[in-house]
C-alpha positions in Angstrom: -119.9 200.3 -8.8 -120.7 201.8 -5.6 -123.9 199.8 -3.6 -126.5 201.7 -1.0 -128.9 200.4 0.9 -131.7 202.6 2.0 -132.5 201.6 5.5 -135.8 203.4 5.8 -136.7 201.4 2.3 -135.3 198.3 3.3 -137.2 195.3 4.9 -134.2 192.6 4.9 -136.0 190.3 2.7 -132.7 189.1 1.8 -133.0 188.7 -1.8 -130.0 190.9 -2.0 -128.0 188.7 0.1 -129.0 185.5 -2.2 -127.9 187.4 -5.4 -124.6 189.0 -3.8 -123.1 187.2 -0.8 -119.4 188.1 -1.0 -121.2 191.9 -1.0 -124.2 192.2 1.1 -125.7 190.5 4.3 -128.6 191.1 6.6 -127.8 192.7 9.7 -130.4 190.6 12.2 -130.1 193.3 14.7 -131.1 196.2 12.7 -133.6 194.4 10.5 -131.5 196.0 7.4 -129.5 194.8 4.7 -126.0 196.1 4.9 -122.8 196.2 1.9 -120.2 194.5 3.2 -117.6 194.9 0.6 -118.1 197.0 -2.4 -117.7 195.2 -5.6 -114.4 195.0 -7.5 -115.9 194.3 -10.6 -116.4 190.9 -13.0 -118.8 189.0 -11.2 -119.3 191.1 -8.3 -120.4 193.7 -10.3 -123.1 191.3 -12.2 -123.9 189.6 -9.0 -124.9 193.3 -7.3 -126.4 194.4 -10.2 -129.2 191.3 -10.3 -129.5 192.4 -6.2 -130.1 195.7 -7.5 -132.4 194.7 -9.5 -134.0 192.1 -7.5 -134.5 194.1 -4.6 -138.8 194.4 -4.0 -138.3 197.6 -2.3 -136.0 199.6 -4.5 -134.0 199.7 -0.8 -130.7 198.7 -2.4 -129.3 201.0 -5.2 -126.1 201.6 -7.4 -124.5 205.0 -7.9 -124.3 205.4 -11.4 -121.7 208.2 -11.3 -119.7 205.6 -9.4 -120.5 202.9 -12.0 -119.7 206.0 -14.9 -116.2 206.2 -12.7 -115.2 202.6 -12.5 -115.5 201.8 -16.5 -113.6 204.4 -17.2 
């Protein structure tokens, strides 16, 4: 899985940063969510998914090509 976060989209809720701390934090400076660390998969993966999903703005996305990549 490979996480983006749209800074023009994003307003650093931090939803994303509930769901996926190990991945994602809010940069207080910028006012934007930024990935961290990429997941490795396992729980990481589940964990950005639900930030994917959770995320109000649609700010915060997952490549599916990379996702497509990493099962194989």
């Amino acid at each position: 899985m490979h996480l983006e976060v749209d800074e023009d989209l994003c307003t650093a809720c931090g939803l994303c940063r509930e769901r996926a701390p190990d991945n994602l934090e809010i940069d207080e400076e910028e006012g934007v969510a930024e990935v961290i660390k990429q997941p490795t998969g396992g729980v990481e993966n589940e964990n950005c998914t639900e930030a994917v999903d959770y995320c109000p703005t649609g700010g915060l996305t997952a490549d599916p090509a990379e996702l497509a990549e990493n099962a194989a």
